[in-house]
DOPA-320794 format. One line per field, with one value per atom (N, C-alpha, C, O): residue number from 1; residue in one letter; x, y, z negated. Coordinates in steps of 0.1 Angstrom, whole numbers. Atoms other than C-alpha are relative to their C-alpha. Layout:
nr	(NUM/...)
rest	(A/...)
X	(X/...)
Y	(Y/...)
Z	(Z/...)
//
This chain:
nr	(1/1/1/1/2/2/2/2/3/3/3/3/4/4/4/4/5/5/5/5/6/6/6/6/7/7/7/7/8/8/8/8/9/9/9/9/10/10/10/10/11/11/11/11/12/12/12/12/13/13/13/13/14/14/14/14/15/15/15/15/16/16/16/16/17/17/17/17/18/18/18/18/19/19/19/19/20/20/20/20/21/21/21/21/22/22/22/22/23/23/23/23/24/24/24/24/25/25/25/25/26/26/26/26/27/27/27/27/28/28/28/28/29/29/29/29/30/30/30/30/31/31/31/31/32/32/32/32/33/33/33/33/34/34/34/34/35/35/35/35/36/36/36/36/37/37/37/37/38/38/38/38/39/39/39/39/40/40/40/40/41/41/41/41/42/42/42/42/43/43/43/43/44/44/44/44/45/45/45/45/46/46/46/46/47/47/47/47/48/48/48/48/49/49/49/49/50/50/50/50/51/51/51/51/52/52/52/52/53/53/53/53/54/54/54/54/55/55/55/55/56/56/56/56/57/57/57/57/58/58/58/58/59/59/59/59/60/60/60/60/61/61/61/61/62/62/62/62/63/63/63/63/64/64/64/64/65/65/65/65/66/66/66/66/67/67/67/67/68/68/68/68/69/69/69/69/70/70/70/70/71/71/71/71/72/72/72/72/73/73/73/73/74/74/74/74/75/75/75/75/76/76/76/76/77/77/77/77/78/78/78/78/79/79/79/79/80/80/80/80/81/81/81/81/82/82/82/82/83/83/83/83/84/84/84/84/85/85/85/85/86/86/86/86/87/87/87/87/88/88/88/88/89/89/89/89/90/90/90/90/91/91/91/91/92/92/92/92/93/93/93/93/94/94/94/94/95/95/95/95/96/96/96/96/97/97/97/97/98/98/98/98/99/99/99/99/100/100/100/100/101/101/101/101/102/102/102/102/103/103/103/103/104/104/104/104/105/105/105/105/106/106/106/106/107/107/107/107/108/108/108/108/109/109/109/109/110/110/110/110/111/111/111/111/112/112/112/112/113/113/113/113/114/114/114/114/115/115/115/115/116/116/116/116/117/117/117/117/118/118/118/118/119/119/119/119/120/120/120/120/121/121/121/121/122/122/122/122/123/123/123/123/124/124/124/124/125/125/125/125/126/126/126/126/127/127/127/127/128/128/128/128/129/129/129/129/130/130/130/130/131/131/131/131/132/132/132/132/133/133/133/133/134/134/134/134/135/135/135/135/136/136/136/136/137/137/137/137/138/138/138/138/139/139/139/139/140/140/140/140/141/141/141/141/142/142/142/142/143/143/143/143/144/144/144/144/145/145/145/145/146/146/146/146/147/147/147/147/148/148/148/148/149/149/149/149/150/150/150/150/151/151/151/151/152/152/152/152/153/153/153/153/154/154/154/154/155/155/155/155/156/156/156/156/157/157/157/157/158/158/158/158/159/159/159/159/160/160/160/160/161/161/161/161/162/162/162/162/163/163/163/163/164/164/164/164/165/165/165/165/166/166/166/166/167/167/167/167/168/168/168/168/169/169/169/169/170/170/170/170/171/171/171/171/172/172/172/172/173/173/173/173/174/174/174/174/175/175/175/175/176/176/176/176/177/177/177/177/178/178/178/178/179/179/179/179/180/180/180/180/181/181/181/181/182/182/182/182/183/183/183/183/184/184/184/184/185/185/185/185/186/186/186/186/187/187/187/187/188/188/188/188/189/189/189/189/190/190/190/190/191/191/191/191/192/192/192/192/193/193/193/193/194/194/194/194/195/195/195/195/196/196/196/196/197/197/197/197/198/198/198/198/199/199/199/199/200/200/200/200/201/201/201/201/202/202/202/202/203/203/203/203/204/204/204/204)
rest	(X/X/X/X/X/X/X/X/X/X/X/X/X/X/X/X/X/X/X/X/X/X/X/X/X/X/X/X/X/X/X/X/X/X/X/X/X/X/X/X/X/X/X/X/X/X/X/X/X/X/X/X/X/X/X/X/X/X/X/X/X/X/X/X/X/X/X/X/X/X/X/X/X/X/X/X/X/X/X/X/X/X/X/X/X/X/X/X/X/X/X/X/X/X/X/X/X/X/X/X/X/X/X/X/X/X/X/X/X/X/X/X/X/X/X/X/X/X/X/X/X/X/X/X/X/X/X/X/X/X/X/X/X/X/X/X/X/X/X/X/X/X/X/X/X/X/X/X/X/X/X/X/X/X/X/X/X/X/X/X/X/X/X/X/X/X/X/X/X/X/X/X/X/X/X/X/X/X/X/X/X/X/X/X/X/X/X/X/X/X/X/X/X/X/X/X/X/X/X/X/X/X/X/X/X/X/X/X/X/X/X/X/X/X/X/X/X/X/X/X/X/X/X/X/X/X/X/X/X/X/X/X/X/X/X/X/X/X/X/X/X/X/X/X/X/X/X/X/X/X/X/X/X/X/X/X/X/X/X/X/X/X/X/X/X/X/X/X/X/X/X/X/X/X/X/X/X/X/X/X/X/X/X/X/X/X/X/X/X/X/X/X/X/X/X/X/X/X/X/X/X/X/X/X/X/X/X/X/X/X/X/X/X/X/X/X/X/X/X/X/X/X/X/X/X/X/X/X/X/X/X/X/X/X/X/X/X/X/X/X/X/X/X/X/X/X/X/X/X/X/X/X/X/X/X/X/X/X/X/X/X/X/X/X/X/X/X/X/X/X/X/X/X/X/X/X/X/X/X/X/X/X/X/X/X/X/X/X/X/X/X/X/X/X/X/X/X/X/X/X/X/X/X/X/X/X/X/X/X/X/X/X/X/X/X/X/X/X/X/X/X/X/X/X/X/X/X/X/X/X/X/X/X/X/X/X/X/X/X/X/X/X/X/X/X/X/X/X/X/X/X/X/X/X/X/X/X/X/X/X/X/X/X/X/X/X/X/X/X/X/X/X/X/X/X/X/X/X/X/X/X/X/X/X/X/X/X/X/X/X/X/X/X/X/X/X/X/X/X/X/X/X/X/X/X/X/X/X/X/X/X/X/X/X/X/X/X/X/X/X/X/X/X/X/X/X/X/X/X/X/X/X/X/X/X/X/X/X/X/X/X/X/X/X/X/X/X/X/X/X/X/X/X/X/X/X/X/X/X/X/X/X/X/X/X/X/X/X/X/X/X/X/X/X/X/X/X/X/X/X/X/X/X/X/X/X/X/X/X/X/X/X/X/X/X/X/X/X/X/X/X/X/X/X/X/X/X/X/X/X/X/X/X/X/X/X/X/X/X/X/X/X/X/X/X/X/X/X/X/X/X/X/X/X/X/X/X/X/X/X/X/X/X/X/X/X/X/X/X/X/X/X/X/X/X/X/X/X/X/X/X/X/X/X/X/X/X/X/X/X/X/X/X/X/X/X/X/X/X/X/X/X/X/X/X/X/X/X/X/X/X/X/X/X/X/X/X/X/X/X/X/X/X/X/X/X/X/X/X/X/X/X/X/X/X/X/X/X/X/X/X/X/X/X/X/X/X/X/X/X/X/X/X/X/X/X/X/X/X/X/X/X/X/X/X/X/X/X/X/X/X/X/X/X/X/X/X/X/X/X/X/X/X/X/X/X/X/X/X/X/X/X/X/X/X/X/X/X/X/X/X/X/X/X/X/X/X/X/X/X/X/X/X/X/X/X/X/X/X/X/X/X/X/X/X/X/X/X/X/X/X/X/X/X/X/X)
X	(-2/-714/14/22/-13/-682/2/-6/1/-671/15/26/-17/-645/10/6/-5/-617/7/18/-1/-616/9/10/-9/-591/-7/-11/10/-608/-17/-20/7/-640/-8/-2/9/-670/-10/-10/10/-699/-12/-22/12/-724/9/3/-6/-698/-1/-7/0/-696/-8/-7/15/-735/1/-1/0/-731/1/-7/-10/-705/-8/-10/9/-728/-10/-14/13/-758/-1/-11/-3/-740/1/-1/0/-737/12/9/-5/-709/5/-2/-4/-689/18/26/-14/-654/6/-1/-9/-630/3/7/-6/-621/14/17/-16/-582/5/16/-1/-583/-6/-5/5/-601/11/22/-10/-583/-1/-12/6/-580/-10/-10/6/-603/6/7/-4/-589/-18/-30/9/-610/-13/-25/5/-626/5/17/-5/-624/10/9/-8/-597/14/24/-13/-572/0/11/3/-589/-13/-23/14/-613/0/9/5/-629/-2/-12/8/-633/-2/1/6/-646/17/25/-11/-616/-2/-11/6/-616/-1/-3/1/-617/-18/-27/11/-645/5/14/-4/-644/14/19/-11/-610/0/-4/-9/-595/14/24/-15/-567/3/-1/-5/-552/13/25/-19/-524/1/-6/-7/-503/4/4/1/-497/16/23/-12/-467/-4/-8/-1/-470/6/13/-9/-453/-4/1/6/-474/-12/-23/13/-499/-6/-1/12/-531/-6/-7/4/-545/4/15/3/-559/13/19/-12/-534/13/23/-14/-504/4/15/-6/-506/11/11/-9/-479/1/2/0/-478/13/24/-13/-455/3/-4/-3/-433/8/16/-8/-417/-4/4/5/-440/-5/-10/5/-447/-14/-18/15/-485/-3/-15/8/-488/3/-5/-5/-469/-15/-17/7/-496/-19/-28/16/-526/-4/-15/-1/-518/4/3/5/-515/-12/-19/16/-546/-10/-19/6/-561/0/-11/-3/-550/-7/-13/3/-558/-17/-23/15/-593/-8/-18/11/-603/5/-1/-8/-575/-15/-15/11/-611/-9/-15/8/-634/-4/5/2/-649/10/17/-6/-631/11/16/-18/-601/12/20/-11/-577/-6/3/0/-589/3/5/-4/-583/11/12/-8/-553/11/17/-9/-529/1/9/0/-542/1/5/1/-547/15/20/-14/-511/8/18/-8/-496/-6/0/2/-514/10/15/-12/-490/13/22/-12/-464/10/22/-2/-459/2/-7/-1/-450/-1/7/7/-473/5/6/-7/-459/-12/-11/10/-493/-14/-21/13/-525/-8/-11/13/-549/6/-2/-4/-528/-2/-3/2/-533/-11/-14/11/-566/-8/-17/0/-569/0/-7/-7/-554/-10/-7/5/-579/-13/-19/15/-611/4/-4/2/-597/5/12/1/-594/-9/-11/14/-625/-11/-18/5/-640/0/-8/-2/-620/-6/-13/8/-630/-12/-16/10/-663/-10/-22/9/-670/-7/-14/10/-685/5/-2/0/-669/1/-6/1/-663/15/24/-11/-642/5/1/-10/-615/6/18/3/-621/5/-2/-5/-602/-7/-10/4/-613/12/24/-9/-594/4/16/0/-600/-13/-22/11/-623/-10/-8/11/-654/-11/-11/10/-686/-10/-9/14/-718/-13/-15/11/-751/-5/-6/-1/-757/-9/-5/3/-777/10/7/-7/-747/13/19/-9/-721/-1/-12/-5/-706/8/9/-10/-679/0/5/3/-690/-16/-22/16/-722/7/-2/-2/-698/8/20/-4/-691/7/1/3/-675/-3/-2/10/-691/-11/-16/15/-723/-9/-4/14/-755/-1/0/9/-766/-13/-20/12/-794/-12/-23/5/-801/1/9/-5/-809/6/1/-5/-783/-2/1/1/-792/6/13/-14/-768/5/-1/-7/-743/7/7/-8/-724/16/23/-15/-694/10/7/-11/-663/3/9/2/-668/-15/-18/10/-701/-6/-15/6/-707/7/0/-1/-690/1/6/4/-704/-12/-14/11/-733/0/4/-2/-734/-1/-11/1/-717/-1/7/3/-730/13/19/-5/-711/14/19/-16/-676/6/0/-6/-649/-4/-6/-1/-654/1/-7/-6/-633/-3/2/3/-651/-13/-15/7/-681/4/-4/-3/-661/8/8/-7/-639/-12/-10/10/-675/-9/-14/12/-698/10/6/-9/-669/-10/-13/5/-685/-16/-22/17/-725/0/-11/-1/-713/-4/-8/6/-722/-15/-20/17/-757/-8/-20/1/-756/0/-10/0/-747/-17/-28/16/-778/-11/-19/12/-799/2/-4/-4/-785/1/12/1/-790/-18/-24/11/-828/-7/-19/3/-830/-1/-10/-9/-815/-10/-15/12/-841/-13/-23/16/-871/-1/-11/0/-862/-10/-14)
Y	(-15/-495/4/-1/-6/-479/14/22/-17/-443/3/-2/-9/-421/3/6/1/-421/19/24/-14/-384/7/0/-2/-364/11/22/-12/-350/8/20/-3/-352/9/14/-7/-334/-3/-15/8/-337/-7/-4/1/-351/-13/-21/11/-378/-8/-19/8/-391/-5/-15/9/-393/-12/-24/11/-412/-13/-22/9/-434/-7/-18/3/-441/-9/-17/5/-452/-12/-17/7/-472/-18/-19/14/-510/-8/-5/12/-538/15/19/-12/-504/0/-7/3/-501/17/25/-12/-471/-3/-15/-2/-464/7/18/-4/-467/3/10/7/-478/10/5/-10/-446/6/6/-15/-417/10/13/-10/-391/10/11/-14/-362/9/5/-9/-329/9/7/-9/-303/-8/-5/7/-326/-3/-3/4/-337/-9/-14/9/-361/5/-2/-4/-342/17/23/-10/-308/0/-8/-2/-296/12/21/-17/-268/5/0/-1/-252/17/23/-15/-214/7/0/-2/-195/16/23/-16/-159/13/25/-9/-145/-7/-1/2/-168/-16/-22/14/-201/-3/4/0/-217/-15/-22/10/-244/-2/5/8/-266/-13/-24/12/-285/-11/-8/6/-315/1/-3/6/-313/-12/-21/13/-343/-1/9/-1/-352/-3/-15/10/-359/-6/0/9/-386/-9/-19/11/-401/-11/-9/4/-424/9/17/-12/-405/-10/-3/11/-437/2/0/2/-430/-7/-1/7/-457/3/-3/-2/-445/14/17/-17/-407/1/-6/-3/-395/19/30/-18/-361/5/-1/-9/-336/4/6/-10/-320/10/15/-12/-294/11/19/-16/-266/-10/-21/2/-269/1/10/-6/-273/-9/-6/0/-294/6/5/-10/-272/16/25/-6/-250/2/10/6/-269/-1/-5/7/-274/16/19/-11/-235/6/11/-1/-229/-3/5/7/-251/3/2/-7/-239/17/21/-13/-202/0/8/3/-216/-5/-1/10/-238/0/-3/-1/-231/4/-2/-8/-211/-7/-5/5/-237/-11/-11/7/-261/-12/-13/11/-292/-2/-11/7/-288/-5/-13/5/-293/-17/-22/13/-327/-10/-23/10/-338/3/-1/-6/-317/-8/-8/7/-341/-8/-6/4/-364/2/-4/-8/-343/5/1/0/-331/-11/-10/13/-367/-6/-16/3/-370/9/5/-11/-340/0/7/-1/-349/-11/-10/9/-380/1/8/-7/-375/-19/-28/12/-405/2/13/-4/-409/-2/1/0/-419/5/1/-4/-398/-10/-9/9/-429/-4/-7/4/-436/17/19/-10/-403/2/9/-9/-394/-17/-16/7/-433/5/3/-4/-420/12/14/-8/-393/-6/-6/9/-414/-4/0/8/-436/8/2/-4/-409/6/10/-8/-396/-11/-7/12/-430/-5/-10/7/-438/14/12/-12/-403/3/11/-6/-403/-14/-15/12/-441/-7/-17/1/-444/-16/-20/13/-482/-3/-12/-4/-473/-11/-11/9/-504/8/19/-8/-495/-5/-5/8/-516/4/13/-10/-507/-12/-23/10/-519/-12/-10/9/-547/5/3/-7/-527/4/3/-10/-504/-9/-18/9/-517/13/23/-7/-499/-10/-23/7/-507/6/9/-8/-492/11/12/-15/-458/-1/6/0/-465/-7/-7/0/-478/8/10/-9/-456/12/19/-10/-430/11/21/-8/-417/17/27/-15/-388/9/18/-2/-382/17/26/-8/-354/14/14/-15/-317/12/15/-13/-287/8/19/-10/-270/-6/-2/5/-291/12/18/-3/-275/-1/11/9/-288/-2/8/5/-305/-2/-7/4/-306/14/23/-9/-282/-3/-10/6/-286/9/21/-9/-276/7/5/-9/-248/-5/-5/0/-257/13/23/-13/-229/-5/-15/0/-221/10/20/-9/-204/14/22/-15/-173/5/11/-4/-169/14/18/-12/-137/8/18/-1/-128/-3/2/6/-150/-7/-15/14/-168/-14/-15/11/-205/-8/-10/9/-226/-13/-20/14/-257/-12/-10/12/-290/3/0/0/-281/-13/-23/15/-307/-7/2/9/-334/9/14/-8/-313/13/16/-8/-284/0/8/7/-302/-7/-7/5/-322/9/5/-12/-290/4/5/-10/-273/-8/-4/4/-298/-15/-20/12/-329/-15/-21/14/-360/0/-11/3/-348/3/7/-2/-343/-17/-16/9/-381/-1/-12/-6/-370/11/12/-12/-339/-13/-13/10/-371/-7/-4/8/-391/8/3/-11/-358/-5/-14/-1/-354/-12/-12/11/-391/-2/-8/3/-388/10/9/-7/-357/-6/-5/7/-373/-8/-6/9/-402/7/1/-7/-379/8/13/-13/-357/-14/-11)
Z	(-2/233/2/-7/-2/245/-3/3/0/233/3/2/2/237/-11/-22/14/214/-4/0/3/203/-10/-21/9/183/-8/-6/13/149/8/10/-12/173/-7/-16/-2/171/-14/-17/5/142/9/4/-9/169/5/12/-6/178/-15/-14/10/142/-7/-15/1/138/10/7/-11/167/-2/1/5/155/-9/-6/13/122/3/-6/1/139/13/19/-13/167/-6/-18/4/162/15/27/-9/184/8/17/-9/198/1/-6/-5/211/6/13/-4/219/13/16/-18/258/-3/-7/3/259/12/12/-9/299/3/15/-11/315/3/-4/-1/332/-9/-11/12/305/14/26/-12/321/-10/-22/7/310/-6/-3/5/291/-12/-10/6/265/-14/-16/12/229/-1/-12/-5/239/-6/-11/1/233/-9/-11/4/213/-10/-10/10/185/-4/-3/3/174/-12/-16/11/140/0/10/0/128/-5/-11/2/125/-5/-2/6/108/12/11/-11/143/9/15/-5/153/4/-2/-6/171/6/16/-10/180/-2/-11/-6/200/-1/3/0/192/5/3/-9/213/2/-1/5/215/15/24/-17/246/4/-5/-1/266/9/9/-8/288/12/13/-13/326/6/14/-1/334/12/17/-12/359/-4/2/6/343/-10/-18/5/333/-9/-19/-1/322/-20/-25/8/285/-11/-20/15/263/6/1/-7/287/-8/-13/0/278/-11/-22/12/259/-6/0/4/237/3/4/3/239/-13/-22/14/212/4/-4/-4/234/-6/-10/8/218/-13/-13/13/178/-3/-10/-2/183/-13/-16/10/148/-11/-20/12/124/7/-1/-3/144/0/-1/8/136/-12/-16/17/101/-4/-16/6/101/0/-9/-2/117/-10/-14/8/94/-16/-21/10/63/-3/-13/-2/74/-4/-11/-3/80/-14/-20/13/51/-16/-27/13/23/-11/-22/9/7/-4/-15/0/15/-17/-25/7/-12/-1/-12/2/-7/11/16/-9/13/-8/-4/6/-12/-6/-11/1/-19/10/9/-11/15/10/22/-5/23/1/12/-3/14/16/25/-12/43/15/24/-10/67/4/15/-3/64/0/8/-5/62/19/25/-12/98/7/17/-11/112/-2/3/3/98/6/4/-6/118/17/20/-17/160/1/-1/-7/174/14/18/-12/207/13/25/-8/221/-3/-12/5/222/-8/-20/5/216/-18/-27/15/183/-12/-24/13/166/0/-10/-3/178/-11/-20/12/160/-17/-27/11/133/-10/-22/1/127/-4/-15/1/134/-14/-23/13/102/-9/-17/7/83/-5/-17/1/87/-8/-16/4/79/-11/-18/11/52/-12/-22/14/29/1/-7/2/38/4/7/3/36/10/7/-8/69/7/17/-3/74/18/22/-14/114/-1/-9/-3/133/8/10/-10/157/7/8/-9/180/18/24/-14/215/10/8/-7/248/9/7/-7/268/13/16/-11/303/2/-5/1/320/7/16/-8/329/1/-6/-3/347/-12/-14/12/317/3/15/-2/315/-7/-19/5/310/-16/-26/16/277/-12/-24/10/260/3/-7/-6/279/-10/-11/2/258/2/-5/0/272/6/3/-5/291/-11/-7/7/264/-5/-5/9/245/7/6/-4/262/-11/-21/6/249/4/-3/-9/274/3/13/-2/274/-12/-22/10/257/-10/-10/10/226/-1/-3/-3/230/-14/-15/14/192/-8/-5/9/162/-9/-18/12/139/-14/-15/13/101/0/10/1/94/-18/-29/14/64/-7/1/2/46/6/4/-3/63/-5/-11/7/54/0/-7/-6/74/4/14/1/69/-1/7/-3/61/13/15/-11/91/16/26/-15/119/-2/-11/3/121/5/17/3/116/12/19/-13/144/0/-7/-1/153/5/16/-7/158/3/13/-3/154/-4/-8/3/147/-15/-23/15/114/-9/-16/9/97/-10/-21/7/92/-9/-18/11/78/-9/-18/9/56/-10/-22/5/43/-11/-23/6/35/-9/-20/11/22/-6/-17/5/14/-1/9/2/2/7/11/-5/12/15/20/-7/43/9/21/-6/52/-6/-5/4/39/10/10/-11/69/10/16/-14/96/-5/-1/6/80/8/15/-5/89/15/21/-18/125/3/7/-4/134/-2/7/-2/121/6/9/-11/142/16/23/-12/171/7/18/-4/168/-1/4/-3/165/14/17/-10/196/11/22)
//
Protein backbone atom coordinates (compact mmCIF):
# COMPACT_ATOMS: atom_id res chain seq x y z
CA UNK A 1 0.00 0.00 0.00
CA UNK A 2 1.40 3.53 -0.74
CA UNK A 3 -0.05 6.77 1.04
CA UNK A 4 0.54 10.08 1.15
CA UNK A 5 2.76 11.54 3.58
CA UNK A 6 0.44 14.17 5.17
CA UNK A 7 1.08 17.04 7.65
CA UNK A 8 -0.91 16.47 11.11
CA UNK A 9 -3.42 14.64 8.41
CA UNK A 10 -6.79 14.04 8.67
CA UNK A 11 -8.74 11.49 11.26
CA UNK A 12 -9.82 9.22 8.25
CA UNK A 13 -6.11 9.01 7.17
CA UNK A 14 -5.02 7.60 10.56
CA UNK A 15 -7.85 4.95 10.69
CA UNK A 16 -6.42 4.26 7.58
CA UNK A 17 -2.95 4.04 8.62
CA UNK A 18 -4.17 1.53 11.63
CA UNK A 19 -5.78 -0.96 9.59
CA UNK A 20 -3.20 -0.91 6.67
CA UNK A 21 -0.52 -3.67 6.72
CA UNK A 22 3.33 -3.61 4.34
CA UNK A 23 2.66 0.43 3.55
CA UNK A 24 5.04 3.08 2.56
CA UNK A 25 5.00 7.01 2.40
CA UNK A 26 5.06 8.69 -1.31
CA UNK A 27 8.19 11.01 -1.19
CA UNK A 28 8.68 10.66 -5.31
CA UNK A 29 5.24 12.21 -6.60
CA UNK A 30 4.66 15.76 -7.79
CA UNK A 31 3.31 17.53 -4.68
CA UNK A 32 -0.37 18.48 -6.03
CA UNK A 33 -1.40 21.67 -4.47
CA UNK A 34 -4.65 22.05 -2.35
CA UNK A 35 -4.22 18.87 -0.15
CA UNK A 36 -3.30 17.67 3.25
CA UNK A 37 0.23 17.73 2.10
CA UNK A 38 0.97 20.70 3.10
CA UNK A 39 -2.46 21.79 5.44
CA UNK A 40 -4.99 20.74 8.22
CA UNK A 41 -7.92 21.65 9.51
CA UNK A 42 -9.13 22.14 13.08
CA UNK A 43 -12.56 23.96 14.73
CA UNK A 44 -11.50 27.29 15.51
CA UNK A 45 -13.75 29.76 17.67
CA UNK A 46 -14.87 31.28 14.43
CA UNK A 47 -15.55 27.86 12.84
CA UNK A 48 -13.44 25.71 10.69
CA UNK A 49 -9.83 26.83 9.81
CA UNK A 50 -7.01 26.09 7.56
CA UNK A 51 -3.41 26.08 8.28
CA UNK A 52 -1.15 25.92 6.07
CA UNK A 53 2.92 25.50 5.63
CA UNK A 54 4.35 27.50 2.75
CA UNK A 55 6.66 25.91 0.36
CA UNK A 56 9.44 27.43 -1.74
CA UNK A 57 9.51 27.35 -5.57
CA UNK A 58 12.54 26.54 -6.61
CA UNK A 59 11.83 24.37 -9.39
CA UNK A 60 11.48 20.81 -8.29
CA UNK A 61 7.84 20.07 -7.33
CA UNK A 62 8.87 16.58 -6.71
CA UNK A 63 7.49 15.72 -3.05
CA UNK A 64 11.22 14.92 -1.07
CA UNK A 65 12.60 18.09 -3.16
CA UNK A 66 10.05 20.73 -1.72
CA UNK A 67 11.45 23.00 0.52
CA UNK A 68 9.32 25.35 3.11
CA UNK A 69 9.49 28.68 3.43
CA UNK A 70 10.25 30.98 6.48
CA UNK A 71 9.70 34.25 4.82
CA UNK A 72 6.20 34.62 6.62
CA UNK A 73 6.05 33.35 10.49
CA UNK A 74 3.32 30.64 9.61
CA UNK A 75 4.61 28.37 12.76
CA UNK A 76 4.69 30.86 15.62
CA UNK A 77 1.09 31.14 13.69
CA UNK A 78 0.09 27.70 14.01
CA UNK A 79 1.11 27.27 17.53
CA UNK A 80 -1.12 30.39 18.07
CA UNK A 81 -3.92 29.08 16.36
CA UNK A 82 -3.56 26.15 18.14
CA UNK A 83 -3.39 27.24 21.47
CA UNK A 84 -6.46 29.68 20.88
CA UNK A 85 -8.20 26.49 19.81
CA UNK A 86 -7.52 23.74 22.35
CA UNK A 87 -5.74 25.67 25.36
CA UNK A 88 -9.66 24.60 27.01
CA UNK A 89 -9.82 21.28 25.66
CA UNK A 90 -9.28 18.10 27.90
CA UNK A 91 -5.98 17.02 27.10
CA UNK A 92 -4.00 19.58 25.42
CA UNK A 93 -1.74 20.32 27.95
CA UNK A 94 -0.41 16.93 28.10
CA UNK A 95 0.59 17.03 24.70
CA UNK A 96 1.54 20.65 24.35
CA UNK A 97 4.92 20.22 25.08
CA UNK A 98 5.34 18.07 21.82
CA UNK A 99 3.49 19.71 19.70
CA UNK A 100 5.48 22.87 20.46
CA UNK A 101 8.97 21.12 20.22
CA UNK A 102 7.69 20.28 16.54
CA UNK A 103 7.51 24.26 15.74
CA UNK A 104 10.16 25.04 17.13
CA UNK A 105 12.45 23.34 14.78
CA UNK A 106 12.64 24.89 10.82
CA UNK A 107 12.81 21.42 8.87
CA UNK A 108 13.95 22.49 5.64
CA UNK A 109 12.01 19.74 3.83
CA UNK A 110 8.23 19.36 3.80
CA UNK A 111 8.40 15.35 3.78
CA UNK A 112 10.55 15.63 7.08
CA UNK A 113 8.11 17.53 9.19
CA UNK A 114 4.97 16.37 7.92
CA UNK A 115 7.31 12.89 9.13
CA UNK A 116 7.72 14.49 12.04
CA UNK A 117 4.07 14.82 12.83
CA UNK A 118 3.00 11.22 11.67
CA UNK A 119 5.56 9.97 14.64
CA UNK A 120 4.09 11.98 16.93
CA UNK A 121 0.94 11.01 16.45
CA UNK A 122 1.92 7.38 16.67
CA UNK A 123 4.12 7.67 19.40
CA UNK A 124 1.18 9.28 22.00
CA UNK A 125 -1.45 7.32 20.89
CA UNK A 126 0.61 3.98 20.57
CA UNK A 127 -0.55 3.29 17.19
CA UNK A 128 3.19 1.54 16.27
CA UNK A 129 2.92 3.15 12.50
CA UNK A 130 6.45 2.48 10.33
CA UNK A 131 7.76 5.27 8.22
CA UNK A 132 8.67 3.59 5.70
CA UNK A 133 9.41 6.07 2.41
CA UNK A 134 9.25 4.98 -1.01
CA UNK A 135 12.40 4.39 -3.21
CA UNK A 136 10.56 6.03 -6.54
CA UNK A 137 7.29 6.48 -8.04
CA UNK A 138 5.69 3.64 -9.27
CA UNK A 139 1.98 3.22 -11.03
CA UNK A 140 0.15 0.14 -8.49
CA UNK A 141 -3.27 -0.95 -8.29
CA UNK A 142 -5.91 1.22 -7.34
CA UNK A 143 -6.89 -1.14 -4.36
CA UNK A 144 -3.71 -0.44 -2.60
CA UNK A 145 -3.16 3.18 -4.02
CA UNK A 146 -3.67 5.84 -1.46
CA UNK A 147 -2.47 8.77 -2.47
CA UNK A 148 -5.22 10.47 -4.07
CA UNK A 149 -7.97 8.48 -1.57
CA UNK A 150 -7.97 11.85 0.87
CA UNK A 151 -9.78 15.30 -0.22
CA UNK A 152 -10.47 18.39 1.53
CA UNK A 153 -12.89 19.09 -0.78
CA UNK A 154 -13.94 15.39 -1.35
CA UNK A 155 -17.40 14.28 0.32
CA UNK A 156 -17.26 12.19 3.21
CA UNK A 157 -18.36 9.09 2.38
CA UNK A 158 -18.67 8.04 6.05
CA UNK A 159 -20.72 8.92 9.30
CA UNK A 160 -18.47 9.93 11.70
CA UNK A 161 -19.64 9.52 15.48
CA UNK A 162 -19.55 13.05 16.79
CA UNK A 163 -16.98 13.56 19.78
CA UNK A 164 -17.26 16.59 22.02
CA UNK A 165 -15.53 19.38 20.71
CA UNK A 166 -14.25 22.50 22.07
CA UNK A 167 -16.70 24.86 20.46
CA UNK A 168 -19.44 22.94 20.73
CA UNK A 169 -22.01 24.82 21.99
CA UNK A 170 -21.38 27.09 19.25
CA UNK A 171 -21.14 24.87 16.09
CA UNK A 172 -22.23 21.73 15.37
CA UNK A 173 -19.85 18.79 15.35
CA UNK A 174 -17.30 18.75 12.46
CA UNK A 175 -16.31 15.75 11.11
CA UNK A 176 -12.76 14.47 10.24
CA UNK A 177 -10.59 17.39 10.98
CA UNK A 178 -6.87 17.00 11.60
CA UNK A 179 -5.38 14.20 14.45
CA UNK A 180 -5.12 16.90 16.49
CA UNK A 181 -8.30 17.86 17.33
CA UNK A 182 -9.44 14.33 18.24
CA UNK A 183 -6.48 13.82 20.22
CA UNK A 184 -6.84 17.42 22.16
CA UNK A 185 -10.65 16.26 22.89
CA UNK A 186 -10.75 12.70 23.67
CA UNK A 187 -6.55 12.17 24.29
CA UNK A 188 -5.71 8.67 24.88
CA UNK A 189 -9.61 7.09 23.76
CA UNK A 190 -9.09 8.69 20.91
CA UNK A 191 -7.39 5.37 19.42
CA UNK A 192 -10.73 3.75 20.60
CA UNK A 193 -12.66 6.60 18.07
CA UNK A 194 -10.07 5.22 15.06
CA UNK A 195 -11.03 1.43 16.12
CA UNK A 196 -14.89 2.73 15.53
CA UNK A 197 -14.17 4.46 12.08
CA UNK A 198 -12.15 1.49 10.67
CA UNK A 199 -15.21 -0.85 11.73
CA UNK A 200 -17.47 1.61 10.05
CA UNK A 201 -15.35 1.82 7.14
CA UNK A 202 -15.45 -2.09 6.80
CA UNK A 203 -19.24 -2.36 7.20
CA UNK A 204 -20.04 0.35 4.49
Amino acid sequence: MIFPIFYFGPVSYFAELMKAENYQFEIHENFPKQTYRNRFYIQGANGKLRLGVPTVHNGSRKMKDLEISYDHPWQKEHLKSLFSAYRSSPYFEYYEDGIVSIFEKKEKYLFDLNLKTIEFISSKLKLDLNLNTTASYELVDESIDFRNQFSPKAELQIQFPPYLQVFDDKFEFIPDLSILDLLCNEGPKSTTYLEEIIKITHNE
